[in-house]
N, C-alpha and C positions, 0 to 999 in steps of 0.2 A: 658200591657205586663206582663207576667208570668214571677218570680222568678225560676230563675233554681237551683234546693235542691242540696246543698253539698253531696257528695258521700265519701267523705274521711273519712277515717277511725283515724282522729286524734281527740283528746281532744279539746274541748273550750279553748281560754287563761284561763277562769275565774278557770277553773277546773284542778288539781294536781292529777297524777297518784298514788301520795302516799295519797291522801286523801281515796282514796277505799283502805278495807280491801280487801283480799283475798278469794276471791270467792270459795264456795265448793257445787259441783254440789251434789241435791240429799239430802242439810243439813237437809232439816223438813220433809222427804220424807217419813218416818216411823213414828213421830208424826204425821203426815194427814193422813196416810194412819189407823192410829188406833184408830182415833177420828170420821173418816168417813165413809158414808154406803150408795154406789151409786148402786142403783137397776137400772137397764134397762129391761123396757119392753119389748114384742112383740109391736108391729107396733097394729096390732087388740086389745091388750087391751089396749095401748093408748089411743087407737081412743076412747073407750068406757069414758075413766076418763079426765074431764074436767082441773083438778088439785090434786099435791098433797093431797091438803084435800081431797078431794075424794073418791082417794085412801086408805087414812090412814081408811075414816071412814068404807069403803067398809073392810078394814084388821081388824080392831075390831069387828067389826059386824060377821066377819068369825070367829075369838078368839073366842067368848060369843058362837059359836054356838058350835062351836069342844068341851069346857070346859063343855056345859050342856051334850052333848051326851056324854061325856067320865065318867061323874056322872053319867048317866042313864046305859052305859055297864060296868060300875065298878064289882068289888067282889058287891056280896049283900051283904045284913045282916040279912038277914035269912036265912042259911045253910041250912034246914030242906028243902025248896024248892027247891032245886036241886035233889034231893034226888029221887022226883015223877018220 
């Protein structure tokens, strides 16, 4: 036979109301929210990345590629070539 779970909303004997501080909603809620960085997906590129690493390594491999084109359409350093 199954134990029927208490529903009341009172304290254990063992436990004292004045042993909890005073509770404030929302305390670390601006610490976590400036320490963290929750990206969500589309559903479709989910589906593509097996796991964060993944991801990460697919985001670096995009960095290295933007950083070489952005050195190849830079200023040149030969002003005379523009010139033609």
């Amino acid at each position: 036979m199954k134990k029927a779970k208490s529903r009341s909303d009172e304290l254990r004997p063992a436990y004292k109301l004045s042993d909890f501080k005073k509770l404030e909603r929302g305390k670390y809620y601006e610490r976590v929210r400036a320490n963290s960085n929750v990206v969500v997906l589309d559903p479709e590129v989910a589906a593509v990345f097996p796991n964060s690493e993944a991801v990460n390594k697919a985001l670096h491999s995009l960095m290295d590629v933007g950083s070489r084109l952005s050195r190849l359409t830079s200023t040149p350093t030969h002003p005379a070539r523009l010139r033609r």
